[in-house]
VEXDREN-2710 file (C-alpha; in Angstrom, 1 decimal):
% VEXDREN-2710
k/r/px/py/pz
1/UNK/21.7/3.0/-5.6
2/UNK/20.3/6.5/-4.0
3/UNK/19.6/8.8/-6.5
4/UNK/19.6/13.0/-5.7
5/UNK/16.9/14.3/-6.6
6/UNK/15.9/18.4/-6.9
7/UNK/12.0/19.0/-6.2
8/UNK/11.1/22.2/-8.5
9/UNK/7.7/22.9/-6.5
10/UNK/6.7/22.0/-3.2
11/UNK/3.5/24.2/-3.0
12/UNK/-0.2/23.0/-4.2
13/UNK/0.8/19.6/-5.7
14/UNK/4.2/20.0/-5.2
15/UNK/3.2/19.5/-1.2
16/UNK/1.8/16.3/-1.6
17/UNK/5.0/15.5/-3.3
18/UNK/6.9/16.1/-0.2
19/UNK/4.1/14.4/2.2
20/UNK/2.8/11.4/-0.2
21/UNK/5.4/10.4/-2.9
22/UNK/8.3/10.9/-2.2
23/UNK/8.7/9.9/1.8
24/UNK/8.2/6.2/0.9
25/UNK/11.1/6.2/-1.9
26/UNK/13.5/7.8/0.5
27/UNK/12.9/5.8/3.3
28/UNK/13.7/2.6/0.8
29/UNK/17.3/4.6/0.1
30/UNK/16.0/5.0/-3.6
31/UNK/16.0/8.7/-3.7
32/UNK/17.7/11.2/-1.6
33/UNK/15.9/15.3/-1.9
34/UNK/19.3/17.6/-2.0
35/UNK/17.5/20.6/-2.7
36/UNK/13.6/22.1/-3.2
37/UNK/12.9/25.1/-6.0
38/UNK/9.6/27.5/-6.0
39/UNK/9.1/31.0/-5.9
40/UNK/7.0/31.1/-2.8
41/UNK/9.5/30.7/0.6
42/UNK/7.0/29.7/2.5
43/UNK/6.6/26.6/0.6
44/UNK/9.7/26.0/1.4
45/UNK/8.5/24.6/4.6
46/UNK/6.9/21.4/3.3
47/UNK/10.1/20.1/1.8
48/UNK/11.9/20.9/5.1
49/UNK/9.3/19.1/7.1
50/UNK/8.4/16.1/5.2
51/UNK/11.9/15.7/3.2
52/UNK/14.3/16.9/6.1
53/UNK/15.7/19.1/3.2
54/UNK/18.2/22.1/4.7
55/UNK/16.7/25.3/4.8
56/UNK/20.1/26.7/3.0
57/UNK/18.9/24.3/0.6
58/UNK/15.7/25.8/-0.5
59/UNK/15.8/28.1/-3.7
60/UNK/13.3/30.5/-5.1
61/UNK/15.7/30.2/-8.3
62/UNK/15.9/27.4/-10.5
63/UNK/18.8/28.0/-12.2
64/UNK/20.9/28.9/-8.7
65/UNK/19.7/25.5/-7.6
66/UNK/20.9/23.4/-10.6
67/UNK/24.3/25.3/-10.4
68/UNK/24.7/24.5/-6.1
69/UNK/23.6/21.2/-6.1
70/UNK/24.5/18.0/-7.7
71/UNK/21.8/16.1/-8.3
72/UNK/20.9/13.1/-10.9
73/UNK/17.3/13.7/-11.6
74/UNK/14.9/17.0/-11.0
75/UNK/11.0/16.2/-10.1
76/UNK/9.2/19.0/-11.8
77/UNK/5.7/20.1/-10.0
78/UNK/5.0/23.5/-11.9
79/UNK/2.6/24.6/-14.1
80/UNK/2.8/23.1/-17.6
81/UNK/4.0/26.3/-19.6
82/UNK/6.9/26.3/-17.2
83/UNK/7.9/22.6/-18.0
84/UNK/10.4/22.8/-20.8
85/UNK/12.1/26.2/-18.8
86/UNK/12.9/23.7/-16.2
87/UNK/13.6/20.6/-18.5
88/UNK/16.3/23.4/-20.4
89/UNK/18.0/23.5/-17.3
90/UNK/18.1/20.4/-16.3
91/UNK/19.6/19.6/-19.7
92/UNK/21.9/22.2/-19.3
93/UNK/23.4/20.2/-15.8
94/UNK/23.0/16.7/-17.0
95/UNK/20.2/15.8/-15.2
96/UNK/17.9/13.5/-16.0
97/UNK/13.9/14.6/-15.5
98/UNK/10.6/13.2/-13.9
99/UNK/7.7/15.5/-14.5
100/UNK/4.4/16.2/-13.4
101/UNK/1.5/15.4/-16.5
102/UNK/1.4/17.4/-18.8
103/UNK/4.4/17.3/-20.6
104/UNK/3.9/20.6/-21.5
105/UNK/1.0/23.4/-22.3
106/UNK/0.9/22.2/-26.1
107/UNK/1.6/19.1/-28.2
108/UNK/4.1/21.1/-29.9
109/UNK/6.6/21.9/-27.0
110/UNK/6.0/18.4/-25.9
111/UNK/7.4/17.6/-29.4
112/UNK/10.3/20.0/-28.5
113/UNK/11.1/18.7/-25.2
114/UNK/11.4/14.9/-26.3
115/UNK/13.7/16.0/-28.7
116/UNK/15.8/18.1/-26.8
117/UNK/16.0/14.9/-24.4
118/UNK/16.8/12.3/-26.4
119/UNK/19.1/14.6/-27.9
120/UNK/21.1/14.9/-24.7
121/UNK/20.7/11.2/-24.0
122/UNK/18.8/11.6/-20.8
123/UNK/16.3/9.8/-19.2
124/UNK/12.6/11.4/-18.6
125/UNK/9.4/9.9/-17.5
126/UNK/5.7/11.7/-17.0
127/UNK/3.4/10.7/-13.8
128/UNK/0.3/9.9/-15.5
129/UNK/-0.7/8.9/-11.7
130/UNK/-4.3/7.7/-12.9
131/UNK/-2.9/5.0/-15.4
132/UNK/-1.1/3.8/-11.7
133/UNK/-3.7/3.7/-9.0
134/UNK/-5.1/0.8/-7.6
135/UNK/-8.5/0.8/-9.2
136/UNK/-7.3/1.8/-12.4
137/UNK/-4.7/-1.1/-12.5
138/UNK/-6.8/-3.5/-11.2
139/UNK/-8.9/-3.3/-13.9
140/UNK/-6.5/-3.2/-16.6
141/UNK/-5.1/-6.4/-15.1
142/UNK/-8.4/-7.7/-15.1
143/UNK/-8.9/-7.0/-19.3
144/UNK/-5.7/-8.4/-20.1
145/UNK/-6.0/-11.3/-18.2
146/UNK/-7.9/-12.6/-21.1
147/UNK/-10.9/-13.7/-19.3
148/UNK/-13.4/-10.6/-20.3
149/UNK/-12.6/-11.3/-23.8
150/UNK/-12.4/-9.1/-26.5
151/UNK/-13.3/-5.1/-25.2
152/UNK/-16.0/-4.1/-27.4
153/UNK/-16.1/-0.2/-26.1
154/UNK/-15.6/2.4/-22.8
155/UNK/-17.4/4.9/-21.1
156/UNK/-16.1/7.0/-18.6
157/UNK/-17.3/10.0/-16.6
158/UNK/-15.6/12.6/-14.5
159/UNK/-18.4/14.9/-13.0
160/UNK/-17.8/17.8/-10.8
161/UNK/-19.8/20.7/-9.0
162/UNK/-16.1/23.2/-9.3
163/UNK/-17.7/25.9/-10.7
164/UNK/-16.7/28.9/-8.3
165/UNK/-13.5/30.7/-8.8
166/UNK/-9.9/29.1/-6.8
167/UNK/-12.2/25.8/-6.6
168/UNK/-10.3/23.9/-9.3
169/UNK/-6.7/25.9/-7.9
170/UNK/-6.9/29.6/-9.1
171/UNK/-4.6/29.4/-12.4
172/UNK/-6.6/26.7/-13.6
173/UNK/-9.5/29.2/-13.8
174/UNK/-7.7/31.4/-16.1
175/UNK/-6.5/28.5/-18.2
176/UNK/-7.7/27.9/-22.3
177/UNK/-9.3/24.8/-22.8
178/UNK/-8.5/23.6/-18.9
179/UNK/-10.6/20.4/-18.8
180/UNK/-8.6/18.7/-21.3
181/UNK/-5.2/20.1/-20.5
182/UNK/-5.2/19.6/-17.2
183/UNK/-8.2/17.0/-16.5
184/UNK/-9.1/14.8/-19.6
185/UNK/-5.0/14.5/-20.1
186/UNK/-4.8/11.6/-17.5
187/UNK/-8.9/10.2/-18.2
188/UNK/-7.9/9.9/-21.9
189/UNK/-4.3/8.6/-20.8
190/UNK/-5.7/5.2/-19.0
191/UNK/-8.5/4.6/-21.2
192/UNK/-6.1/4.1/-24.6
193/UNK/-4.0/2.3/-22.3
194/UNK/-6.4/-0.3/-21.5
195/UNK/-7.7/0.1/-25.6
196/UNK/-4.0/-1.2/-26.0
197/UNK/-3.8/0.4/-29.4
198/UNK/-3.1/4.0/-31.0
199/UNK/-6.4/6.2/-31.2
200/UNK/-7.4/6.8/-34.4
201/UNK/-9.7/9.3/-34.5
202/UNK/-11.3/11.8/-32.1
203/UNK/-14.2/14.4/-31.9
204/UNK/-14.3/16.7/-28.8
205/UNK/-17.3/18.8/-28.5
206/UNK/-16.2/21.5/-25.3
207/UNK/-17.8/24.1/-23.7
208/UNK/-18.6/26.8/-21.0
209/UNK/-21.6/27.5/-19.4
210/UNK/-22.6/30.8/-18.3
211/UNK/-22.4/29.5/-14.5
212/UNK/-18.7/28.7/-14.5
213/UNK/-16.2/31.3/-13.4
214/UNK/-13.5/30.1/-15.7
215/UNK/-11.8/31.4/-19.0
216/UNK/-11.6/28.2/-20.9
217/UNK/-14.2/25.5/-22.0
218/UNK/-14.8/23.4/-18.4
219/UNK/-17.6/21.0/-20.4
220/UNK/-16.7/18.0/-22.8
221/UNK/-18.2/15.4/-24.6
222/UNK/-15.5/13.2/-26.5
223/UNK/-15.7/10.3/-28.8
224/UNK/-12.8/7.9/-29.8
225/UNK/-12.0/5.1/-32.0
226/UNK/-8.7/3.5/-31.9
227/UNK/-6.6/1.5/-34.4
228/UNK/-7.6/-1.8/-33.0
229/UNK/-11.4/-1.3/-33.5
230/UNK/-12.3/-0.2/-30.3
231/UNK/-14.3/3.2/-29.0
232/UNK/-14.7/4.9/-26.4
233/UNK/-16.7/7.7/-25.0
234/UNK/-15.7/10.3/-22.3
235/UNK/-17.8/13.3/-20.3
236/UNK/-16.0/15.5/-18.7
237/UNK/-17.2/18.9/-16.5
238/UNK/-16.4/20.9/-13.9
239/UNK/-19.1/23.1/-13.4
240/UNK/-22.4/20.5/-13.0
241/UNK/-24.5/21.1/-10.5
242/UNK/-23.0/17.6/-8.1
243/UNK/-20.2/15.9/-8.4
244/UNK/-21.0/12.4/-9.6
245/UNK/-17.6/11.0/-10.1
246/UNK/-14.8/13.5/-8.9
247/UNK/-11.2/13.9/-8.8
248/UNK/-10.1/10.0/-8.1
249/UNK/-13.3/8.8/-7.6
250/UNK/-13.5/8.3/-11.8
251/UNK/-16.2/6.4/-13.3
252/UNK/-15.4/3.6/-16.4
253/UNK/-17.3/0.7/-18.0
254/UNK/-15.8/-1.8/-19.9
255/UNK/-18.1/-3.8/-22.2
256/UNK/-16.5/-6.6/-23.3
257/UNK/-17.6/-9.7/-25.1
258/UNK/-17.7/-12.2/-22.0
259/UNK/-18.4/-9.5/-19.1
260/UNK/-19.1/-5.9/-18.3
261/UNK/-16.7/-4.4/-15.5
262/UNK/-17.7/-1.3/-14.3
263/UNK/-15.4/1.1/-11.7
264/UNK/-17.4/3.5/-10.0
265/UNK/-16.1/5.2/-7.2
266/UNK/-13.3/3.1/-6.4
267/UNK/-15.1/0.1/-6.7
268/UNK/-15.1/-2.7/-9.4
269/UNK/-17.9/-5.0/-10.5
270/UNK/-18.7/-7.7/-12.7
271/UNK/-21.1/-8.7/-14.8
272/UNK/-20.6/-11.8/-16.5
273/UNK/-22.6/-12.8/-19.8
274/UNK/-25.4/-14.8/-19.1
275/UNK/-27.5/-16.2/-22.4
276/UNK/-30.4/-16.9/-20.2
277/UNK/-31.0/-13.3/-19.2
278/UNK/-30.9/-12.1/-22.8
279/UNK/-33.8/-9.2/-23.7
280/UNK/-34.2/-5.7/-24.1
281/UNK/-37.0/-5.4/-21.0
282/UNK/-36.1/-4.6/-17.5
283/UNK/-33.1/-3.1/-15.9
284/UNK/-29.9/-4.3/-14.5
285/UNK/-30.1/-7.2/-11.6
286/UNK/-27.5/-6.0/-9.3
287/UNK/-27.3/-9.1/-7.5
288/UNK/-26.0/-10.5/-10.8
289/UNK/-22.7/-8.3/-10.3
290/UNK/-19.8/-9.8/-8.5
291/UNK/-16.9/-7.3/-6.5
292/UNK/-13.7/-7.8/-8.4
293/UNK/-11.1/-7.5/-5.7
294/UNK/-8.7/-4.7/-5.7
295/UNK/-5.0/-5.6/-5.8
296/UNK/-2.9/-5.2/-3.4
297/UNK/0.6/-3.6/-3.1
298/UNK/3.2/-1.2/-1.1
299/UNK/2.8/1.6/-3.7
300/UNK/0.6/2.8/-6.0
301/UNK/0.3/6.2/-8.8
302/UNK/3.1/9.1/-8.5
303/UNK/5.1/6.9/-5.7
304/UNK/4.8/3.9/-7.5
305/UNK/6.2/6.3/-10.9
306/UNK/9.0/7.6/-9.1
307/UNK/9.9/4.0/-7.8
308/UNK/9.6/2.8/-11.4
309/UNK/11.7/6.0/-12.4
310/UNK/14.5/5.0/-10.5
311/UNK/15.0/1.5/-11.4
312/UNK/14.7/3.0/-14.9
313/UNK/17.6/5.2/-14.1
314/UNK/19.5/1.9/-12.7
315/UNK/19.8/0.1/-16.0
316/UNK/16.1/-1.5/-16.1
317/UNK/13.4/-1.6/-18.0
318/UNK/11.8/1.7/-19.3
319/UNK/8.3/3.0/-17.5
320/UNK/6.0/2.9/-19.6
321/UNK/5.1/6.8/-19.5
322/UNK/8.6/8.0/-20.7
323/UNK/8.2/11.4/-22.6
324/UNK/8.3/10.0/-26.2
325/UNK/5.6/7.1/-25.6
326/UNK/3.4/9.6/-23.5
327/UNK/3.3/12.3/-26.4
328/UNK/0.5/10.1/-27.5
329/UNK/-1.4/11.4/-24.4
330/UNK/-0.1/14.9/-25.5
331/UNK/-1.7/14.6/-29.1
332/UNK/-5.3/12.9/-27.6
333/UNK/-5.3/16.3/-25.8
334/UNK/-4.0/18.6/-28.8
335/UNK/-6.6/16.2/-31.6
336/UNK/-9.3/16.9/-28.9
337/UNK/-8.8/21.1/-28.4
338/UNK/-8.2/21.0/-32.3
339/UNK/-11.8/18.9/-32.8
340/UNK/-13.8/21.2/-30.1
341/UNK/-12.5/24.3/-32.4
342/UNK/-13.5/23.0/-35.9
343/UNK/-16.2/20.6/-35.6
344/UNK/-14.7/18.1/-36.8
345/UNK/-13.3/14.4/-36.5
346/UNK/-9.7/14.6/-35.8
347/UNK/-6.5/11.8/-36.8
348/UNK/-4.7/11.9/-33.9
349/UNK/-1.4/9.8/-35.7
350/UNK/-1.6/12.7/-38.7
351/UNK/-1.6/15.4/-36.0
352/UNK/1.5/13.9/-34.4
353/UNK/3.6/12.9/-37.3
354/UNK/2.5/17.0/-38.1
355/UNK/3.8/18.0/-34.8
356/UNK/7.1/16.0/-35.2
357/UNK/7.7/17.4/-39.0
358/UNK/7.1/20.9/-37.2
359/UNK/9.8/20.9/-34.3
360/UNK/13.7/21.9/-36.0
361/UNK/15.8/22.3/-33.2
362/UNK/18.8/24.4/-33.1
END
C-alpha cells in the first residue's frame, strides 16, 4: 500500500528530506508526498523539485494543510518546541506521525505527546537516524552476534571545531543546553541501544567556553551505567579547536571480553584477545587489528526509518524508535541537563516514572 504523507519542513533538514529520504520510498510506491508545510515559500521549491509535489500544494500554514489534504501520516522536520503544535494537529485529522529526533524540547512534552498519541490510537515513530546507519549497525550486529562476548564498557567521542555563530544552523546557537538536545540525543540513543539495557544512572558535566558564540553549554563530559552492569562514557563539543570525529563521522569503542571493536570515522576494527600479548608496556600493534566489513543494504538511517514506518503502518511489526520506547532517549537527555545543573549523579528510570506521574491530560 502507498501511504500520503504531508512533509511539515522542507528547508535545512527538511531539504535533505525531499532530496535523500524520501525519493527512495516513493519510487518503491511506499509513500506518496500530497502536500509540503513551512513558513518560508521559497523552501517550497525543494519539495516541488525532488517530490514532484504541486505548487498549489505547498502551505506556509499547518493547519490549512491538514484541513486540504488527506493524508495518513505527517513527517515532521521543525524545530523541537514546535513538535507537539504539529503532532496536535495531526491528532486533530487522524493522522498518524513520523518525527524528526527530538521528540520534543523537554522530557516532559515528550511525556505529553506519547500520551496524547496513544490516546488517539495512532501510530508515531522518531528517526533516531544514528541508531540506523551503516556503521552504527554494523557494529551492533557485530556485539550481538555473540562472538565479542560480554561488553564490558563504551567510549565515544563527537569532536567539532563549530564554534562561530550560524556554523551549527543559527537557532541552534541560541538554544539552552544545545549539545545534548540536539547532539548527544542520537550519541546517547545508539550507545544504550547497543548496552541493551535501561541506563541507570548518569552524570553530565557541560559547559561553555568563552570562545563559543552560543547561549547554551556546547561542552560535555558524560558518564553512564546501565541496569545490566555496563558503562559508558561520552565527550561531546562543538567548539574544540579541530574536529576529531564530526557530524557522522562519530567515534565508539567497544571493549568487550573476547575483542575490542573500535568505529572511528566510518570505519570498524578488531582487536581480538590475545593472552600472549598480555602487559601494561608498549602501545597498540595495529597490525593486530582486523577491518570488520560494513554491511550491505538498499537503505540505511531516516530512509531506512521511514521504510520501517510504513510497514509499521501496514500491520507489522513496530520500529523500534516508536515514541513511547524512545522517551528513554528523551529522559538520558533530561537526567543529563538535570546532572550538569546539580552536580550530581542522576536515576534516569526515577526521572521518567517522575515525568509520567507529572503529565494529566485533559
Amino acid at each position: 500500500m502507498t501511504y500520503r504523507a504531508i512533509l511539515v519542513g522542507t528547508g535545512g533538514q527538511g531539504a535533505n528530506w525531499c532530496s535523500e529520504y524520501l525519493p527512495p520510498n516513493v519510487e518503491d510506491e511506499l509513500v506518496d508526498v500530497v502536500a509540503a508545510v513551512d513558513v518560508d515559500e521559497a523552501a517550497h521549491e525543494n519539495a516541488v523539485e525532488h517530490l514532484g509535489v504541486d505548487p498549489s500544494d505547498c502551505y506556509t500554514d499547518a493547519e490549512r494543510a491538514f484541513e486540504e489534504v488527506d493524508a495518513d501520516f505527517c513527517a515532521v522536520v521543525v524545530p523541537p518546541w514546535i513538535h507537539e503544535d504539529i503532532v496536535d494537529i495531526a491528532i486533530e485529522h487522524d493522522v498518524h506521525v513520523l518525527t524528526e529526533k527530538p521528540i520534543a524540547d523537554s522530557l516532559e512534552a515528550s511525556v505529553r505527546i506519547a500520551e496524547k498519541i496513544e490516546r488517539a490510537g495512532l501510530k508515531m515513530g522518531v528517526t533516531m537516524s544514528h541508531r540506523f546507519d551503516r556503521d552504527k549497525t554494523t557494529l551492533r550486529r557485530r556485539l550481538r552476534s555473540g562472538e565479542t562476548g560480554p561488553i564490558d564498557y563504551f567510549v565515544g567521542r563527537l569532536t567539532c571545531n563549530a564554534r562561530s555563530y550560524g556554523t551549527w544552523g543559527a537557532f541552534r546557537h541560541e538554544m539552552e543546553d544545545v549539545l545534548l538536545v540536539d547532539g548527544a540525543v542520537h550519541q546517547l540513543d545508539y550507545i544504550a541501544d547497543m548496552a541493551e539495557s535501561p541506563c541507570e544512572t548518569i552524570y553530565a558535566d557541560t559547559w561553555l567556553p568563552e570562545w563559543a558564540e552560543y547561549e547554551g553549554d556546547v561542552q560535555a563530559l558524560v558518564q553512564l551505567r546501565f541496569e545490566n552492569g555496563v558503562r559508558a562514557s561520552w565527550e561531546g563539543a562543538k567548539s574544540n579547536a579541530a574536529t576529531l570525529n564530526g557530524w557522522m563521522s562519530d567515534y565508539l569503542r567497544a571493549e568487550c571480553r573476547d575483542e575490542t571493536l573500535v568505529l572511528d570515522d566510518r570505519e570498524i576494527t578488531r582487536y581480538p584477545y590475545d593472552a600472549e600479548a598480555e602487559g601494561v608496556v608498549g602501545g597498540l600493534d595495529e597490525n593486530a587489528g582486523e577491518a570488520v566489513p560494513l554491511d550491505e543494504q538498499e537503505k540505511w538511517a531516516n530512509t531506512w526509518l521511514v521504510e520501517q514506518f510504513v510497514e509499521w503502518l501496514d500491520g507489522g511489526e513496530k520500529m523500534e524508535t516508536n515514541v513511547r520506547d524512545n522517551l528513554q532517549s528523551m529522559a538520558l537527555i533530561e537526567a543529563a541537563m538535570e546532572s550538569s545543573r546539580t552536580g550530581d549523579p542522576v536515576h534516569v528510570q526515577e526521572l521518567l516514572e517522575e515525568a509520567r506521574e507529572s503529565v494529566t491530560l485533559a
